[in-house]
N, C-alpha and C positions, 0 to 999 in steps of 0.2 A: 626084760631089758632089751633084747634084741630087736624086740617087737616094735618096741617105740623109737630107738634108732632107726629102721626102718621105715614107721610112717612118717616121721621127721624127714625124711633123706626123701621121701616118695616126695610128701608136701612140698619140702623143698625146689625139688624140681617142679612141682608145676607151677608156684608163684615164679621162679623164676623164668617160665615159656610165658607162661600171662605175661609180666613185664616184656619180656621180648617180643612180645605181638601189639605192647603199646596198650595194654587195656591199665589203668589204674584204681585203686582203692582208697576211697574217701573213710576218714576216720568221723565216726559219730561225734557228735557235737553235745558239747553240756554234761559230757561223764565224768571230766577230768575235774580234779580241783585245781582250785585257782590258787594263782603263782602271782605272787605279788612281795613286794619290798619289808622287812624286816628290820627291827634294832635288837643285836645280840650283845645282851650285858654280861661284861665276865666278872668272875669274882673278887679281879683288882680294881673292881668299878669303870675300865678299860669299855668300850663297846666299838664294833664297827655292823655294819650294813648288809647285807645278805639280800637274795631272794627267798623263796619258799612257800609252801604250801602250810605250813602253819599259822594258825593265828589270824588277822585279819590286816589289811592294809596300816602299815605304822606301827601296828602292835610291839612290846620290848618284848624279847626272851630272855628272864632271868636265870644264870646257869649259876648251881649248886656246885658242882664240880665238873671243871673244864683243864686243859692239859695244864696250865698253871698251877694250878695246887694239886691234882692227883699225883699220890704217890707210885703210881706206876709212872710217871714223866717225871716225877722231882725229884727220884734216890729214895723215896719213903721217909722224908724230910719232915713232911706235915701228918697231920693226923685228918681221918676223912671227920666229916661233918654229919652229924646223924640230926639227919633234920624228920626223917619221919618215925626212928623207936627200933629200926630193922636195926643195926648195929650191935645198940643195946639187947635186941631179942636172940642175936646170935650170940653173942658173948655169956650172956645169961645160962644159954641153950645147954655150952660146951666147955662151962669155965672149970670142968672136973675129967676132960678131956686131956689134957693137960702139954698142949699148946703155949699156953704163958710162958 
């Protein structure tokens, strides 16, 4: 652990002399993904507009669960939504666990 604080701490200081003598670093071109405009639909059918690297230009993000209906933001008001069987697979799992 110390090792790497230190060559942190060494690196540090030498980008920081490079900068101070005026030399700079061009970042590669064409690695990054593209960041482009979004439509995030929430589960009250509500949507607003975002950036992101998701998805393609326009593309809708449809959210399953978002702070409106989770029960960690709502009091445990609602019941989660098992849209792919994991729910039911836990339940299943631990229903003689005896949680209930």
């Amino acid at each position: 652990m110390q090792k790497n604080i230190a060559l942190f701490f060494v690196l540090s200081i030498d980008i920081y002399i490079l900068f101070r003598e005026g030399k700079t670093f061009k970042m590669k071109k064409d690695i990054h993904p593209k960041y482009h405009s979004i439509t995030v639909k929430m589960t009250d059918g509500t949507s607003f507009e975002t950036r992101s690297t998701w998805g393609k230009e326009g593309d809708t993000l449809q959210l399953d669960i978002d702070p409106k209906s989770h029960p960690a933001w709502t009091g445990g008001g609602h019941r989660l939504i098992d849209s792919g069987g994991q729910l039911s697979k836990f339940s299943k799992r631990f229903q003689n666990f005896g949680l209930n």
